[in-house]
Wavefront OBJ file of the C-alpha trace (Angstrom):
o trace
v 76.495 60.467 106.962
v 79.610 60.607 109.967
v 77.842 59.029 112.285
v 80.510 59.297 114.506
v 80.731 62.814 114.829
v 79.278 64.483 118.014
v 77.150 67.010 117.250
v 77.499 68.408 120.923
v 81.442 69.356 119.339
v 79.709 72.262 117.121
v 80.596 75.737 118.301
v 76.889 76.586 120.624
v 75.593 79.654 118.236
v 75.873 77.617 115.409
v 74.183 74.914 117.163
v 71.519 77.992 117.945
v 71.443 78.962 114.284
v 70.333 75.451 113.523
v 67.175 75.504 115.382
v 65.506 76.642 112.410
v 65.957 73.025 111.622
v 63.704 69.956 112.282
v 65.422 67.866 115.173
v 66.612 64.829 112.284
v 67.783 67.484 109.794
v 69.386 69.606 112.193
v 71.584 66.052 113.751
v 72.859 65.453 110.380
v 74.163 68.661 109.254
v 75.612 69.000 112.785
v 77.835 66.352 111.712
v 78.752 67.599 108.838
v 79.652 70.633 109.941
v 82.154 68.759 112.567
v 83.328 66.294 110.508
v 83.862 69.586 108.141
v 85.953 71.168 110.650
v 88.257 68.668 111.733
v 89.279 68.058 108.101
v 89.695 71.648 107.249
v 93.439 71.492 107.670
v 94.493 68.020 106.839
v 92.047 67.471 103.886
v 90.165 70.626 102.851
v 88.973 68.791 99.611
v 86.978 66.494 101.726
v 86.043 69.176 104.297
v 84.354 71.037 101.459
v 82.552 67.818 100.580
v 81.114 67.812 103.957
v 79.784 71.429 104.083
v 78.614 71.025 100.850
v 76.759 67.942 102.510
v 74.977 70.418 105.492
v 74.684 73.063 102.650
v 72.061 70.613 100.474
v 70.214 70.401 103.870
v 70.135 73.871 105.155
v 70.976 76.466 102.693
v 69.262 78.897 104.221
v 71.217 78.726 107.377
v 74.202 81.756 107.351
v 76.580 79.919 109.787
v 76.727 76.681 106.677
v 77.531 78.774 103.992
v 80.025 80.401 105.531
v 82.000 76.401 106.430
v 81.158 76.144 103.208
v 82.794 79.621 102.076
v 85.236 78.787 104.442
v 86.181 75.286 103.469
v 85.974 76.196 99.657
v 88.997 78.778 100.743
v 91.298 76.532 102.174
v 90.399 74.090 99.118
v 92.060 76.575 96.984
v 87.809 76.695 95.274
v 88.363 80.744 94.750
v 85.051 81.449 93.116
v 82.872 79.113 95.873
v 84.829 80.732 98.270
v 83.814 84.267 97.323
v 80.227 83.324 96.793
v 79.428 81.291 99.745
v 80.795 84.089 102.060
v 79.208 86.899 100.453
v 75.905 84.765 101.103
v 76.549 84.041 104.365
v 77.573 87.745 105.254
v 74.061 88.544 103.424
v 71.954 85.988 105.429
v 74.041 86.755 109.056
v 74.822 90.697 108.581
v 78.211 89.756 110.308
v 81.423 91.569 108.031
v 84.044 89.245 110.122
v 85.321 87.411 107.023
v 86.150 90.741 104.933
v 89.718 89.368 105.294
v 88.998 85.856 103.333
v 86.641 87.881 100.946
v 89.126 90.407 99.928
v 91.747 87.323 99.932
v 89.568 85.472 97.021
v 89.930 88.992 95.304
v 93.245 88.371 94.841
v 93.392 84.567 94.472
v 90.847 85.620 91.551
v 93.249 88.268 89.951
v 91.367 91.275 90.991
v 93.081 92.893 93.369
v 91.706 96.117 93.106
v 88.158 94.109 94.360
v 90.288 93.756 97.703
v 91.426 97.245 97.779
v 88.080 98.489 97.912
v 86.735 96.151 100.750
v 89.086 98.310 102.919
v 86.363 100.927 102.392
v 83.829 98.945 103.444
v 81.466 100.745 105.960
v 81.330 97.657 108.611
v 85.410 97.322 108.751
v 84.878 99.318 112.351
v 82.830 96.668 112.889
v 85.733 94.130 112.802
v 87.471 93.027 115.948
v 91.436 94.627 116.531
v 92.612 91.128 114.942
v 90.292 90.688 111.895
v 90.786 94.005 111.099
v 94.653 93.582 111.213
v 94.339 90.799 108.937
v 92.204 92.859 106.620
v 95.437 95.434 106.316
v 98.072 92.548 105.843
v 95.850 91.175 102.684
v 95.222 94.708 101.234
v 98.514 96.203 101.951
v 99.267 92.642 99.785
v 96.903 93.538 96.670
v 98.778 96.626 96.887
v 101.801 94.844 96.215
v 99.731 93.257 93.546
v 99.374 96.022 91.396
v 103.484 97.424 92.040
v 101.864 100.230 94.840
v 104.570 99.157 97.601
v 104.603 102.784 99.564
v 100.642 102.365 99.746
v 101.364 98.470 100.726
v 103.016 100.127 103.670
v 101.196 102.854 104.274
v 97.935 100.465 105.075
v 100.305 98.225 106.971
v 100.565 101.385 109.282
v 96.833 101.657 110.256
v 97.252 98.607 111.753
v 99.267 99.728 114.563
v 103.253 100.326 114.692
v 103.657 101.237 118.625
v 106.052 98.249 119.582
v 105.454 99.207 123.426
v 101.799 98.109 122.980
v 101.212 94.964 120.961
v 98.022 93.548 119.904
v 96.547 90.687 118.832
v 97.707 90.110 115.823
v 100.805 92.442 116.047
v 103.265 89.577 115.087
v 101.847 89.052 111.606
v 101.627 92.803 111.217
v 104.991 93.650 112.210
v 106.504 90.753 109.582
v 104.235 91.599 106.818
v 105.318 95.396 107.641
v 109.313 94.046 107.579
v 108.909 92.139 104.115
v 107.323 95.751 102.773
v 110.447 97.187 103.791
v 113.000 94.688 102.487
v 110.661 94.643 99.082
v 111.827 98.465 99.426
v 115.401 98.360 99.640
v 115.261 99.256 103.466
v 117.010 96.269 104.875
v 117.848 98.088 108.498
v 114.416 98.840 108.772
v 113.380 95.624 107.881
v 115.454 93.517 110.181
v 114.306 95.792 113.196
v 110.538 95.102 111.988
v 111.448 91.698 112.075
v 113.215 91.396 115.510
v 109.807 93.200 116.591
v 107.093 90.124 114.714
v 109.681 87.630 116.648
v 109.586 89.459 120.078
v 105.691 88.995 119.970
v 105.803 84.961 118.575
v 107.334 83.280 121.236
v 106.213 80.131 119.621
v 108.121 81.002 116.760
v 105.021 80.348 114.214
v 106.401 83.019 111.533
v 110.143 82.653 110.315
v 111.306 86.251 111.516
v 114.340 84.829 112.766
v 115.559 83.498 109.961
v 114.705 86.842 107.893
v 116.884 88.624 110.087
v 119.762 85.800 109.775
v 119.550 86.311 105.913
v 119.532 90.145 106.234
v 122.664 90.376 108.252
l 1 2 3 4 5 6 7 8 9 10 11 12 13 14 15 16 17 18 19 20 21 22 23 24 25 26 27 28 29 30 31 32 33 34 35 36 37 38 39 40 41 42 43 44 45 46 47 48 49 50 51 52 53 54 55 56 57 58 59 60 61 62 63 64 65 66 67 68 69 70 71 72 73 74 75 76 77 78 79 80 81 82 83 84 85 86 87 88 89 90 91 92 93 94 95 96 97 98 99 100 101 102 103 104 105 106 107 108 109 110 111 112 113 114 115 116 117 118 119 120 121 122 123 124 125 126 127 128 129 130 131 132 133 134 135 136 137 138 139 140 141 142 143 144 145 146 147 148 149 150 151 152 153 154 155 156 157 158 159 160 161 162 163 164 165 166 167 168 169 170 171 172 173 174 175 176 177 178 179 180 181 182 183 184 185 186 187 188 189 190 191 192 193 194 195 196 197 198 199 200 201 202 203 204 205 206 207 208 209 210 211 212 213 214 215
């Protein structure tokens, strides 16, 4: 048990979701769930230990099973990945992680699955970001199975306007500009990258340095 983990830390409806819980139980998987979180990126292996931990104590609770979906994803665990989210989305109702889902897809080899959870009737459901991820991964099983001019053709539901970016825009635009160069059409490409770097001002995707090995 992390003792040292503050409970207090956890994210306030998960701490509501946990209610459900007797006082003791809901304290322990509390700090699992933060102790969870703060090794997601450093350690995911261990992180998944952890929800794993709060998931033998509350399975029944949506917001564990998806750390648990959500820590098996960054732990490279596919198949607990794919399950744990799909039971989560079951127990919550909530469609938000249709990105990771239909990213497991394709982890998985199937990337025909993700395709099709672009048709999903709750993607409206998504917020302007999520849903923009959603495109990048599909427009990447596209890719998958050699369809590059549908690859960019879902890329451009996502929003090509460069006068009115959106959360989300810079990953959009760059996964839009590596389409392009995948298709021959460097010029393109290089302009779709100066647009992803206009947007990243912290320089978090390496547009630059796509257009330096374009020109």
């Amino acid at each position: 048990m992390p003792e040292d983990a503050d409970p207090t830390l956890l994210d306030r409806d998960v701490r509501a979701e946990l209610r459900s819980l007797t006082k003791p139980n809901a304290d322990a998987v509390s700090r699992y769930l933060v102790v969870a979180g703060e090794l997601l990126d450093t350690d995911p292996k261990r992180a998944l230990a952890h929800a794993q931990a709060a998931r033998a104590r509350a399975a029944r609770v949506g917001a564990v099973r998806e750390a648990v979906g959500i820590a098996a994803y960054h732990a490279g665990e596919w198949a607990e990945a794919l399950t744990e989210l799909r039971t989560a989305r079951r127990i919550t109702g909530d469609p938000r992680n249709l990105p990771l889902l239909a990213d497991c897809e394709r982890a998985l080899g199937r990337p025909g699955q993700a395709v099709r959870l672009l048709n999903d009737p709750e993607v409206s459901r998504l917020d302007v970001e999520t849903r923009i991820e959603l495109f990048i991964v599909v427009a990447g099983a596209r890719r998958d199975l050699g369809q590059l001019d549908a690859a960019l053709a879902v890329l451009s539901r996502g929003g090509l306007d460069r006068d009115r970016p959106r959360p989300g825009s810079a990953r959009l635009w760059y996964a839009y500009a590596d389409a392009l160069e995948a298709a021959g059409k460097l010029e393109d490409a290089a302009s779709w990258f100066a647009a992803s770097a206009a947007v990243d001002p912290e320089g978090e995707l390496d547009a630059v340095e796509r257009i330096d090995a374009l020109l």
